[in-house]
N, C-alpha and C positions, 0 to 999 in steps of 0.2 A: 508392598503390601498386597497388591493383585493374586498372590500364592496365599493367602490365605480364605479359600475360595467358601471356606465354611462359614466365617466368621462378616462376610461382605454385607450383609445388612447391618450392622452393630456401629456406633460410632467410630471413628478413626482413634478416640484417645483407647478404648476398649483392644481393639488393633494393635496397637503398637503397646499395649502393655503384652499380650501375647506374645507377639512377635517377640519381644525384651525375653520371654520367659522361655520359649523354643531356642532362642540364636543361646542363650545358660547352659539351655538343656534342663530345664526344670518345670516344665511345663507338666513332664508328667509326672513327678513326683509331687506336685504340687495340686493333681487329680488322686492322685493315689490316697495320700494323707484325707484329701474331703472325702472319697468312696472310697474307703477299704474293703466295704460288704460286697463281694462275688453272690451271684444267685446261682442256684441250683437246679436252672431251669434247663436243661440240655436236650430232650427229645419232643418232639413238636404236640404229643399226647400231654408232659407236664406244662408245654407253654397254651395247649389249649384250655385245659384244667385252669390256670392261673388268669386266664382273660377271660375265662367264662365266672368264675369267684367277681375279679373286679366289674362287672359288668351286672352280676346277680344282687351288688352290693350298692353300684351308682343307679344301674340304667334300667331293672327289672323293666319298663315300659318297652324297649327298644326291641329291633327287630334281633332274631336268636342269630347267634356264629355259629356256621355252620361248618368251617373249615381253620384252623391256624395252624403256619408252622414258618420252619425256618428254612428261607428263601437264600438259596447258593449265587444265586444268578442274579441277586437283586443288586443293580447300581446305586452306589449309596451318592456320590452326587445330585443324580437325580430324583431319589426318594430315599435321602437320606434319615428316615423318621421311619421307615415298613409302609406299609401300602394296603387299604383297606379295597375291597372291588367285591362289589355285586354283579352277580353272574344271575341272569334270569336263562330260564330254562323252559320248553315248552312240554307241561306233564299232563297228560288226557288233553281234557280241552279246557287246563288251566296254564294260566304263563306263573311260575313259580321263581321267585327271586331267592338267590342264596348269598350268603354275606363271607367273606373270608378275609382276617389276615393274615399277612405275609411278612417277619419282621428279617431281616437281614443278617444271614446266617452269623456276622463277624461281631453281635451282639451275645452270641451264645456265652463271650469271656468278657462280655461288660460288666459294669458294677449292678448290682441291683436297681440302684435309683435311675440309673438309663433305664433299662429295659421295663420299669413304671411307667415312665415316663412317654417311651415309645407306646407301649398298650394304652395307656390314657389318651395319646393324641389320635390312635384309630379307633378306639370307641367312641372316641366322638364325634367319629366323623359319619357312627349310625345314625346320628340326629341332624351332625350341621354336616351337608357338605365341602359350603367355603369355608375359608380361612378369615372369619368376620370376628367382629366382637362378640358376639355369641358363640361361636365355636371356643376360645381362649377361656370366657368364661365358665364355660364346661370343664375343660381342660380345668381350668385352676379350684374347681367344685373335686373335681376327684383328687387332684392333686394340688395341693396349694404353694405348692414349690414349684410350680410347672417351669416359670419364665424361667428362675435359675437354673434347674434344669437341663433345660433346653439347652441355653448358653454354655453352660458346662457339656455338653454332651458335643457343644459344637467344637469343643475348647479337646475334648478325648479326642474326636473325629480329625481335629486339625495336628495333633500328637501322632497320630495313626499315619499320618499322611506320611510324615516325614520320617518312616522308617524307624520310629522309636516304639522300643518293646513295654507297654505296659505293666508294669511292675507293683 
């Protein structure tokens, strides 16, 4: 079970029912049938568009994005979800923070409800930094599917690994 590096936080029966559906080979057919919907989000001006909308729509209060797109070089192990980073800047004789993010180029042929899903977990992370009870319940305000989601997303990620074409 240690190869299934996505899914490591999740119960071991959660685990081994994956594992059962990759060792078939139906793990992604079985992603496919729940997200059939492709987005149409492909150049980093529509993926800014699309996170500035969800963001105009939860968080009007929060600070503006000032930069998104999609990240070739971004290690999805270790920020498997995109990566939010405030870059402050010194402009006259004010320190100016700018907000940007960065969602991981191999999302570009995800299903729609991933890549929600990713933008809801870095817009929230304009308010909450950690990863608390507060931050999730953010996450589940904009999207109320989040947990499943996620799982599912960990569930595509763990499909992905193993050299199976998304269909």
């Amino acid at each position: 079970m240690s190869e299934l590096i996505y899914l490591q936080a999740y119960p071991v029966s959660l685990q081994q029912q994956a594992q059962s559906l990759l060792q078939q080979g139906k793990l992604g057919a079985a992603i496919a049938r729940k997200y059939p919907e492709p987005h149409e989000i492909s150049t980093d001006k529509a993926l800014y568009t699309y996170i500035a909308e969800l963001k105009a729509q939860f968080m009007r209060n929060s600070p503006p994005i000032n930069k998104a797109l999609y990240d070739s070089k971004m290690n999805l192990v270790r920020n498997a979800l995109g990566l939010h980073t405030a870059i402050s800047r010194v402009q006259g004789g004010k320190l100016k923070a700018k907000a940007e993010i960065r969602i991981a180029s191999l999302f570009k042929q995800a299903p729609a409800a991933f890549l929600k899903m990713i933008v809801v977990h870095e817009l929230a992370h304009l308010k909450q930094k950690e990863h608390d009870k507060a931050f999730y319940q953010l996450c589940c305000h904009m999207e109320p599917d989040y947990h499943q989601l996620e799982f599912d997303l960990r569930l595509y990620l763990t499909h992905l690994d193993f050299g199976a074409n998304y269909s």
